[in-house]
C-alpha positions as CSV (number, residue, x, y, z in Angstrom):
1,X,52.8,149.9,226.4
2,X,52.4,152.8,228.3
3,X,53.9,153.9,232.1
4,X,51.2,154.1,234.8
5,X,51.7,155.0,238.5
6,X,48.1,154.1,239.0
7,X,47.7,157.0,241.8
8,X,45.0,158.6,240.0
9,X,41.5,157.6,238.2
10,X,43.3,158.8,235.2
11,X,45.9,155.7,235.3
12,X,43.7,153.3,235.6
13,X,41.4,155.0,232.8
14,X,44.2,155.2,230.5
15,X,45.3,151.3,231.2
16,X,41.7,150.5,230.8
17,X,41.6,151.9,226.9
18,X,44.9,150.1,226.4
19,X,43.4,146.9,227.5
20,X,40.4,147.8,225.1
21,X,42.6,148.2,222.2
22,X,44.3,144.9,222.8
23,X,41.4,143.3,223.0
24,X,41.2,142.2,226.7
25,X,37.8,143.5,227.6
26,X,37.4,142.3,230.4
27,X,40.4,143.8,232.4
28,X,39.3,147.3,230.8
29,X,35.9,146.9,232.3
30,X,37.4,145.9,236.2
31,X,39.5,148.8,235.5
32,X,37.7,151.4,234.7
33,X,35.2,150.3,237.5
34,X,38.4,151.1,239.6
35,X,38.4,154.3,238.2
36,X,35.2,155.2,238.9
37,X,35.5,153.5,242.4
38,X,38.2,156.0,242.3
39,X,36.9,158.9,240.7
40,X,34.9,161.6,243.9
41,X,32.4,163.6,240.6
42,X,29.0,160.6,240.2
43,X,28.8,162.0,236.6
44,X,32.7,161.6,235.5
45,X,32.5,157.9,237.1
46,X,29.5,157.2,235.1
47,X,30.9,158.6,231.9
48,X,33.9,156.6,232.6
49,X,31.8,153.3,233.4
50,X,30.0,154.1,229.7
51,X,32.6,154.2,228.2
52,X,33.4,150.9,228.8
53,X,30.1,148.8,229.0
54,X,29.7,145.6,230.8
55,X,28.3,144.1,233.4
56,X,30.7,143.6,236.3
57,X,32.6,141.1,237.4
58,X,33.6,141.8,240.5
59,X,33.2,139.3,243.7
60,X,32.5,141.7,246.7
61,X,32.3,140.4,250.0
């Protein structure tokens, strides 16, 4: 398993396709939502959020 600092979109990108590999979809979805939460270019966060289809799960406020 791989090092992340999770200070950039990149982190939480890479953790996301780790999580994809092993199978926990779920958590690769919330995090690359995170990274495209993260991420300041609409077409990169988009890319990143196809990447890893889904609907989200996330309980805003």
């Amino acid at each position: 398993m791989a090092s992340f600092n999770f200070n950039r979109p990149d982190d939480f990108v890479a953790a996301a396709r780790e999580m994809a590999d092993a199978g926990r979809l779920t958590l690769a979805r919330l995090l690359a939502e995170e990274a495209a939460d993260r991420t300041t270019d609409p077409a990169a966060a988009a890319r990143i959020l196809n990447e890893f289809p889904g609907n989200s799960l996330r309980q805003e406020d």
